[in-house]
N, C-alpha and C positions, 0 to 999 in steps of 0.2 A: 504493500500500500504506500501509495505517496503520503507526504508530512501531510495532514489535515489542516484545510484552511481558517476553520472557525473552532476554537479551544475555550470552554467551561470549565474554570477547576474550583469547584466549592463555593460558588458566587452564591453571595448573601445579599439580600437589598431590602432595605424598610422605607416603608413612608413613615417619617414622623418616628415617636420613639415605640409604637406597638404595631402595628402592620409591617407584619413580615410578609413580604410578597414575593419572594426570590429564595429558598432553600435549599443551602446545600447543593446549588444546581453544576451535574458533573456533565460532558455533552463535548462531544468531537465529531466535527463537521469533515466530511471528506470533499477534495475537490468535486466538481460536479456532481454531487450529492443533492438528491432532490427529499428534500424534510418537507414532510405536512404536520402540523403541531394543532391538534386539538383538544377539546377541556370544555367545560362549564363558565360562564362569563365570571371573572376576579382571579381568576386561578393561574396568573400571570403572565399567559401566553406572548401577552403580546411586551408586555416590559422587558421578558425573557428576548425577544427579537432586538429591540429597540434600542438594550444595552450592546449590541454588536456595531453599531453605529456611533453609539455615546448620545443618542436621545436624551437616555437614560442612566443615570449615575449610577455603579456599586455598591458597596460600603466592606465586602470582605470577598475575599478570594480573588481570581485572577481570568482575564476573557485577552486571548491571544487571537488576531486577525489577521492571516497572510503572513504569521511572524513577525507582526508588530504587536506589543504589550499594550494593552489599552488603560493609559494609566492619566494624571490630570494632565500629561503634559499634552499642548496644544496642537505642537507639531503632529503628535504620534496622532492622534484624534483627527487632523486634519487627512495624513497618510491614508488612513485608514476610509474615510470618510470617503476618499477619492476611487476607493475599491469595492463599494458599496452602494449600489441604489437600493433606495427606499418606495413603495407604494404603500400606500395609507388607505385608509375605508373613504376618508373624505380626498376629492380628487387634488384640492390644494392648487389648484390652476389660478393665474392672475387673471380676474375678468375683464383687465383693460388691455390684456395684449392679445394678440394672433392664438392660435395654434403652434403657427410656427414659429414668434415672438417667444411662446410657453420656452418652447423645446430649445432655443439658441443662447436664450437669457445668462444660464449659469457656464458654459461651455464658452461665451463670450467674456464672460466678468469675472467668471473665477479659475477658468482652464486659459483666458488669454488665447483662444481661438479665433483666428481670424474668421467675417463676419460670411465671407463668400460657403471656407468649409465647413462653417458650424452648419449654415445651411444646408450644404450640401449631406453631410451626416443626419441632420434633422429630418430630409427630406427621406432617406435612407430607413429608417426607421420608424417614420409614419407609415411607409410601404409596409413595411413589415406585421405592424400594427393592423394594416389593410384599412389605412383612413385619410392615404395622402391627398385623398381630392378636397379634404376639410381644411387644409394647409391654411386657408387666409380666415377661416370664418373666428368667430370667437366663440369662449368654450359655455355660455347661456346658449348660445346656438345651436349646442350641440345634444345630443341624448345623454343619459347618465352614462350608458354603457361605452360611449364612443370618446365621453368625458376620462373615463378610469383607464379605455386605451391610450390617448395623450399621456395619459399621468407614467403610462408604462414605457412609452416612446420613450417620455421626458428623460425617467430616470436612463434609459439603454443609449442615451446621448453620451452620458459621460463614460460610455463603453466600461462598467464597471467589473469586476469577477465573480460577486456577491448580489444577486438579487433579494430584497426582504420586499414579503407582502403580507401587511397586517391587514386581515380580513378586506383584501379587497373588492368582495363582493357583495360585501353585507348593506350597503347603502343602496342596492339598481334593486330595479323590477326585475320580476321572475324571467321575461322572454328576454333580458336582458345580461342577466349572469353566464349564459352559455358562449355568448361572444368573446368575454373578458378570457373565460376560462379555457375557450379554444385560441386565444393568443399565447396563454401560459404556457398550455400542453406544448403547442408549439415551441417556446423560447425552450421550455426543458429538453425539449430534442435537441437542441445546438450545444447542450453539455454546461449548459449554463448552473451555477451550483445556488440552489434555492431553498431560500427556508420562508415556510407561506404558513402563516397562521388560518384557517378556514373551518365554515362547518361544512364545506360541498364535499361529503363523503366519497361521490363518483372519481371528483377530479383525484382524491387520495390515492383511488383504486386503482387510477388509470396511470397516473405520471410519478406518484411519491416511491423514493427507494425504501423510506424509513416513514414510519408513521410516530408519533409523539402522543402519547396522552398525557396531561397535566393537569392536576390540582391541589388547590392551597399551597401554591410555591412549587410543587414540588413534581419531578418526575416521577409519572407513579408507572408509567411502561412503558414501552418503545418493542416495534418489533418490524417486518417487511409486511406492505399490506394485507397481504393473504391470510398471514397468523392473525394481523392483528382482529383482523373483521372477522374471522374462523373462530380463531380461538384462543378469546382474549383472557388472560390469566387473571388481572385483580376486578374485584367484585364490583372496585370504583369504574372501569372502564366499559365492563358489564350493563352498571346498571346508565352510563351515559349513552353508549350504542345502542341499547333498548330506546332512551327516549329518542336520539337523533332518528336511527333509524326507523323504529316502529316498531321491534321484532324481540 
């Protein structure tokens, strides 16, 4: 196995001084490794993501990124940050700019990308997306679903290693999520290494190497989709896949 690009060692994280929301979490991400991480709402799924980027602050143990330490220093945060896109439940798009405005914004001001390539890369990835003919409109203009693939472009501009998607489905309508999640399936063919917080079981079944179950902080199981949805060991994951599923 190659060195693992995303490293957990004991990571502890409170809000405040009694909410513990991050336990003891142990967790080695392999390159192109696709993780689907799901849990019951509070159970820290998405903190657990967020702290890979530095969203989210620590307080004990250690999260190594591409073999940089994610520690206060700014530098290493920033390193790191450049190796990482982010998608969110909410799409976070500026409603005074473009589409393509969205997508060149950061790749221009903070990659120092001249304004011809950022375009051109931007343009490259709306296709991808399958939404380059929205290129000029603004993102009110658009659907919610067409909204979260910009968001997906945006992040795949700064051509990162590290894709994070917190629940990004959970905001669209129903005939709307299947769009989103046929651009993922797609990017996880291209070897891209993702860790996607979600309750869309299918896409689990379909694209994820590893599945995550999580509550009250803590890893309560992890297995390959088949076991996990087969045959899941604790009683906690049991009685969640009952209610997700129905069964």
């Amino acid at each position: 196995m190659s060195e693992p690009i995303v490293v957990f060692e004991k990571v502890n994280k409170w809000y405040g001084n009694n909410f513990h929301v991050l336990r003891d979490i142990d967790l080695s991400v392999a390159k192109g490794e696709r993780i689907v991480i799901c849990g019951p709402s509070g159970s820290g799924k998405s903190t657990m993501i967020r702290c890979v980027n530095a969203l989210e602050e620590y307080q004990e143990g250690r999260i190594t990124v591409d073999g940089t330490p994610l520690t206060d220093d700014v530098k290493a945060i920033e390193a790191v940050r450049k190796q990482v896109g982010m998608v969110f439940q909410q799409f976070n798009l500026f409603p005074h700019l473009t589409v393509l405005e969205n997508l060149t914004l950061a790749p221009m001001w903070v990659g120092h990308t001249p304004k011809a390539e950022a375009e051109e890369r931007a343009m490259t990835q709306l296709k991808r997306v399958r939404i380059a003919e929205q290129a000029q409109k603004y993102p009110l203009q658009l659907s919610g679903g067409q909204q979260q693939r910009v968001a997906i472009a945006r992040a795949l501009c700064l051509t990162p290693k590290i894709m994070l998607f917190d629940e990004p489905t959970s905001a669209l309508d129903p005939e709307m999520i299947k769009e989103v999640l046929d651009v993922m399936t797609e990017l996880a063919g291209l070897g891209m290494t993702m860790l996607c917080v979600t309750h869309e079981m299918g896409f689990a079944k379909a694209v994820a190497d590893r599945v995550i179950f999580m509550d009250q902080g803590q890893i309560v199981e992890q297995n390959t989709p088949h076991e996990f949805f087969n045959n899941p060991k604790s009683e906690r994951t049991k009685d969640f896949l009952s209610k997700i599923l129905g069964h």
